[in-house]
C-alpha positions in Angstrom: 1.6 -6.5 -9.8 0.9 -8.9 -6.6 0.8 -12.0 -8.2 -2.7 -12.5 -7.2 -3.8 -13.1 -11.1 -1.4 -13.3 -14.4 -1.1 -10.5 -16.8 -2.3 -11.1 -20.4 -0.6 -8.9 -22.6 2.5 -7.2 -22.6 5.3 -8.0 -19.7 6.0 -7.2 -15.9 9.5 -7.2 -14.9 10.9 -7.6 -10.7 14.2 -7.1 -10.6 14.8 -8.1 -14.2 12.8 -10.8 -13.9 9.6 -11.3 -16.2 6.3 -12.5 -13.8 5.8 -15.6 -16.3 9.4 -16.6 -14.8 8.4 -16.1 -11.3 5.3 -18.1 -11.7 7.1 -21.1 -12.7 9.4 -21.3 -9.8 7.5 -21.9 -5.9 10.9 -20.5 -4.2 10.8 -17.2 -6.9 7.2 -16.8 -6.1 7.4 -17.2 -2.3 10.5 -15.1 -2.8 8.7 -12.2 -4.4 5.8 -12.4 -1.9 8.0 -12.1 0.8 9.8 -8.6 -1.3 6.2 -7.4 -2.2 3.3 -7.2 -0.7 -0.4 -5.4 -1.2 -2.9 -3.3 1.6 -6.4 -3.8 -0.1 -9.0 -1.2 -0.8 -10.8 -2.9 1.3 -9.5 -4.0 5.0 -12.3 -6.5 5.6 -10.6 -8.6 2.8 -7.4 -8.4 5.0 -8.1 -8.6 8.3 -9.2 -12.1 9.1 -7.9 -12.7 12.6 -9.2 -12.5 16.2 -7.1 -9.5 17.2 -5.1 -6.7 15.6 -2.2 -8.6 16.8 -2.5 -11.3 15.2 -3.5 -9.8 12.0 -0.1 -7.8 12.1 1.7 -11.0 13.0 -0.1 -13.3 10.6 2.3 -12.5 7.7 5.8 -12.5 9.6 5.6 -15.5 11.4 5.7 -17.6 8.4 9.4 -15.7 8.6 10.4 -14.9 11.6 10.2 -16.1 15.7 10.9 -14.9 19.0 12.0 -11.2 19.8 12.2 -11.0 16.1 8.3 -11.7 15.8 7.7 -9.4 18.4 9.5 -6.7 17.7 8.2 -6.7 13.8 4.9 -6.4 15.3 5.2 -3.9 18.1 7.6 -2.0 15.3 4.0 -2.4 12.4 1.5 -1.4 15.6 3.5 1.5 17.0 4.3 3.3 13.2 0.5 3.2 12.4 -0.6 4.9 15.7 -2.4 1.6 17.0 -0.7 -0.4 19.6 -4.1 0.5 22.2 -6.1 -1.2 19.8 -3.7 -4.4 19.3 -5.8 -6.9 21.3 -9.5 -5.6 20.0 -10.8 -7.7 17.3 -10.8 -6.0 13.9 -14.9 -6.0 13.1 -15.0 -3.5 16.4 -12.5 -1.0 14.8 -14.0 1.9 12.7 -13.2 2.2 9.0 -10.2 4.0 9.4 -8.9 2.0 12.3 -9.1 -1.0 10.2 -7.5 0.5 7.1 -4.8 1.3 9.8 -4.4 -2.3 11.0 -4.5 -3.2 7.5 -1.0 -1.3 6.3 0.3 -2.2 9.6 -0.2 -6.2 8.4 1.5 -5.4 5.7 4.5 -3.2 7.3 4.9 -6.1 9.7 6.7 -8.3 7.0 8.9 -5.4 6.1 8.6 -6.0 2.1 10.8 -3.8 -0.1 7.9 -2.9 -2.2 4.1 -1.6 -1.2 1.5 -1.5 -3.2 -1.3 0.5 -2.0 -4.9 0.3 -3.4 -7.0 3.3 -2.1 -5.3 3.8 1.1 -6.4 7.1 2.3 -10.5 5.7 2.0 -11.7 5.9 5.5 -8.7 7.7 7.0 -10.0 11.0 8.6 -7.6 13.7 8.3 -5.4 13.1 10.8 -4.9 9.4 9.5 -4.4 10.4 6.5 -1.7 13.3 7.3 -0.2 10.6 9.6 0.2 8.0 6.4 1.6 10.9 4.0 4.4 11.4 6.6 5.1 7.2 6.5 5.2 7.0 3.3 7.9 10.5 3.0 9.7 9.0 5.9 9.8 5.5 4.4 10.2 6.5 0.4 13.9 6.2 0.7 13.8 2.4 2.1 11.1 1.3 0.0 8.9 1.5 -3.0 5.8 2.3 -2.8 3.2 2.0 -6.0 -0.5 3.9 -4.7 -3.4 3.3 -7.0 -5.9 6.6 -5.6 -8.6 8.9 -6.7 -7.3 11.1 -3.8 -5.7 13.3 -5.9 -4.4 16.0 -3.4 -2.6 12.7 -1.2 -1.1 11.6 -4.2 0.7 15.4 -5.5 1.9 15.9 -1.5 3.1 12.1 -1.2 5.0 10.8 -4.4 7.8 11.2 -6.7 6.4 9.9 -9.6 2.6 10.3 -11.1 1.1 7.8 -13.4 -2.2 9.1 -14.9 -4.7 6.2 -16.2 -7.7 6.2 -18.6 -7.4 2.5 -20.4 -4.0 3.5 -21.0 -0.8 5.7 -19.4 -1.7 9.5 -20.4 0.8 11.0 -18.8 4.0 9.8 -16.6 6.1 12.5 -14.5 6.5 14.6 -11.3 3.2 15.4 -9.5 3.8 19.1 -10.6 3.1 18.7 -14.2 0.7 16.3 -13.6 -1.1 18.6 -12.3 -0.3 21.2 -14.9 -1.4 19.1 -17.8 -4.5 18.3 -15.6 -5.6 21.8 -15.2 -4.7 22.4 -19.1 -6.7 19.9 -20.8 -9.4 19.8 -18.2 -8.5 16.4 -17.4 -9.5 17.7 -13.7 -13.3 17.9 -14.4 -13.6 15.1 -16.5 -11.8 12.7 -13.7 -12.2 14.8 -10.9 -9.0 14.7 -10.3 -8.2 18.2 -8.7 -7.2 18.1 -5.2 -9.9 20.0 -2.6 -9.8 23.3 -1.3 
């Protein structure tokens, strides 16, 4: 869904757009990177620069300058809860911190779609409380697709629950995902229910 490898069978669609489109055109590609954009599971993968800063600024300055720049960053730094850690470099920062820098990379360019690949691992609870609220407080600006084992995240966070074994098994509201969960013992098999 990031463009990062091609599917082979069946069809991905961006704004009515097939993906096989999109490849074939440099401005529709950079045009869709720029509109969507991808936190790893793993924030080593991401973080690459000196400082946080320049991590957070790395993807916005390909787009914007000046107060502009600046403001993106501060903006990225401040919603994540890390703006004191903005000038450490990122192999000093603890797991959570860098899965923190990592979103705010990401947040930074202001895409209109997220996609999020385990991003509660390494969050303690607090960071991860603290991304639940983003995400609520953002949903109605953006999109946001979360691929996560953390099955109580997930039923306090989203809208919409896609369940996966090999194929879609269920599609709806978290609530009756979790009802059909509980009622075919999907739960234990998956470990899928949230803790207590």
């Amino acid at each position: 869904m990031s463009l990062l490898i091609s599917p082979t069978s069946g069809e991905i669609y961006f704004k009515g757009e097939s993906f096989r489109e999109i490849m074939r055109d440099e401005s529709k590609i950079y045009d869709f990177r720029r509109r969507v954009q991808l936190v790893f599971q793993d924030p080593d993968v991401q973080l690459f620069s000196s400082t946080v800063r320049r991590d957070v600024e790395f993807g916005p300055m390909h787009l914007k300058s000046g107060k502009d720049l600046e403001n993106s960053v501060l903006n990225a730094l401040r919603l994540m809860g890390i703006e004191h850690l903005a000038d450490r470099h990122p192999y000093e920062l603890s797991g959570g911190e860098k899965r923190r820098a990592a979103i705010a990379s990401v947040l930074s360019i202001d895409p209109e779609v997220i996609l999020m690949d385990e991003p509660t691992a390494d969050l303690d609870i607090n960071g991860r409380d603290s991304l639940m609220r983003l995400i609520k407080m953002m949903k109605g600006n953006k999109t946001f697709v979360i691929a996560s084992q953390d099955a109580e995240f997930i039923l306090r966070t989203v809208d919409r629950v896609i369940l996966l074994n090999k194929k879609v098994i269920f599609s709806g509201n978290p609530e009756e995902a979790l009802q059909i969960i509980r009622g075919e013992n999907l739960a234990s098999l998956y470990g899928l229910l949230p803790q207590k």
